[in-house]
C-alpha positions in Angstrom: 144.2 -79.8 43.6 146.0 -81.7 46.5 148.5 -84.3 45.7 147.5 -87.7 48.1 148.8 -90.3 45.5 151.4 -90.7 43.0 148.9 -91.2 40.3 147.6 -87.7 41.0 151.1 -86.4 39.8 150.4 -85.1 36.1 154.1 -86.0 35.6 153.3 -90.0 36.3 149.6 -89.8 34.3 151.9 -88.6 31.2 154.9 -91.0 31.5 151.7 -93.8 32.2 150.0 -92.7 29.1 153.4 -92.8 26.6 154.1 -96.7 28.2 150.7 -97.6 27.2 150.9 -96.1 23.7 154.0 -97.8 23.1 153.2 -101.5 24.4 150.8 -100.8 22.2 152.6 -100.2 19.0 154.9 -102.3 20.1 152.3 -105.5 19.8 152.3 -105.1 16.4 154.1 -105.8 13.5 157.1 -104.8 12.3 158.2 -103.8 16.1 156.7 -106.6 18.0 159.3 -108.9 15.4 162.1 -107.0 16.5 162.4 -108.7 20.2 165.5 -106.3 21.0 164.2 -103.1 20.1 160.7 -103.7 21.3 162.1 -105.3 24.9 164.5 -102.0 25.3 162.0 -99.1 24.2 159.0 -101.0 26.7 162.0 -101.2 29.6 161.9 -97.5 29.5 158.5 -96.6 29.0 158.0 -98.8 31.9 160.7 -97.0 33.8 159.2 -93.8 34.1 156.1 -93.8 35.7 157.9 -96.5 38.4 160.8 -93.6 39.1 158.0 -90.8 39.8 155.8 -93.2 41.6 159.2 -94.8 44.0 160.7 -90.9 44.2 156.6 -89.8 45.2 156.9 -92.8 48.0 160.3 -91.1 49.6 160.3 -89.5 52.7 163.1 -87.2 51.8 162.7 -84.4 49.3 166.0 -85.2 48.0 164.9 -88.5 47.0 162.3 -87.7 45.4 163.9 -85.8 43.0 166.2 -87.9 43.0 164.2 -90.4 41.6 162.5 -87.5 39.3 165.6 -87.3 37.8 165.9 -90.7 36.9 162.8 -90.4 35.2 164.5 -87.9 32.9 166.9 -89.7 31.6 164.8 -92.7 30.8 162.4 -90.1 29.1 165.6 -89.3 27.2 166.2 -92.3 26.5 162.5 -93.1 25.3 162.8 -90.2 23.0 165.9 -91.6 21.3 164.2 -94.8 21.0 161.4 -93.4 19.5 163.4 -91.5 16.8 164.7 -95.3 15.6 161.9 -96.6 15.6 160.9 -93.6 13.2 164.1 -94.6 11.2 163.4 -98.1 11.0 159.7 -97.5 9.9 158.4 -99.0 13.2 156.2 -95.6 13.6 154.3 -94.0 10.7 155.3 -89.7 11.0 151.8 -89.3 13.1 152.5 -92.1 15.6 155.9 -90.5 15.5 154.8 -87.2 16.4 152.2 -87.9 18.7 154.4 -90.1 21.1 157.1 -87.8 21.1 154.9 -85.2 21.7 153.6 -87.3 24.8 157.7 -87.9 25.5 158.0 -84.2 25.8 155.2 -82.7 27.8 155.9 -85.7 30.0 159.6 -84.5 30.6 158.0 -81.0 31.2 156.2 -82.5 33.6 158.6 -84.2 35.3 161.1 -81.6 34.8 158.5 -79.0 36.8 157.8 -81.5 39.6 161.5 -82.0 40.3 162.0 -78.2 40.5 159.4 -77.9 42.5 160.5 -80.1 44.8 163.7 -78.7 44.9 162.4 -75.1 46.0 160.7 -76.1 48.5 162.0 -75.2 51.7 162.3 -78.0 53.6 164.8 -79.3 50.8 167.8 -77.5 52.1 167.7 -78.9 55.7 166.7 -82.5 53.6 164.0 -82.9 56.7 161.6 -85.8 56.1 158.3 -84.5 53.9 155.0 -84.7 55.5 152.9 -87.8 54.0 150.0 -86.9 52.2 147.9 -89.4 54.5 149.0 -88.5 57.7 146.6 -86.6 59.9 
């Protein structure tokens, strides 16, 4: 399958999927009361799919993975933020383990893309990528 769009990137469907999940168990009560907690764990769920879809956008391979790698650490940080949420009773053990087994193949995902965009040759020399669109 050919790439054209960001939101053909498995990576960005995953991290798009886990934001979703959480604003919506984040609309509920007892996480939709707590206004800090449910404000930081949406920020990063949020952050994700913008940081593959910016680094997609980038001309340079570098910052694209750049931007992959950004995407990491706010998948990091999601999983963290899922595991309080499991200590503060926010999640019941199955919404637990289903959104941090979304967390996870999502930072596979990502983790895979960035490596592959690493590889490629045209990485070393840092030469512009070719756009999907262009003819």
């Amino acid at each position: 399958m050919k790439v054209r769009d960001f939101e053909d990137l498995v990576c960005w469907q995953l991290a798009y999927a886990l934001k979703c999940e959480v604003i919506d168990f984040t609309a509920t009560e007892p996480a939709s009361r707590d206004f800090k907690y449910r404000d930081q764990i949406r920020q990063s769920s949020s952050s994700q799919p913008c940081n593959v879809a910016e680094g997609f956008g980038r001309y340079r391979i570098r910052d694209a993975a750049r931007f992959c790698d950004y995407a990491l650490e706010s998948l990091d940080v999601q999983r963290n933020l899922l595991v309080d949420g499991r200590d503060r009773a926010y999640l019941t053990p199955a919404l637990f383990s289903r959104l941090s087994n979304l967390a996870r193949a999502a930072l596979r995902a990502t983790r895979n893309w960035m490596l592959y965009l690493k590889r490629r040759p045209d990485a070393m020399r840092d030469e512009p990528r070719a756009r999907p669109d262009a003819p």
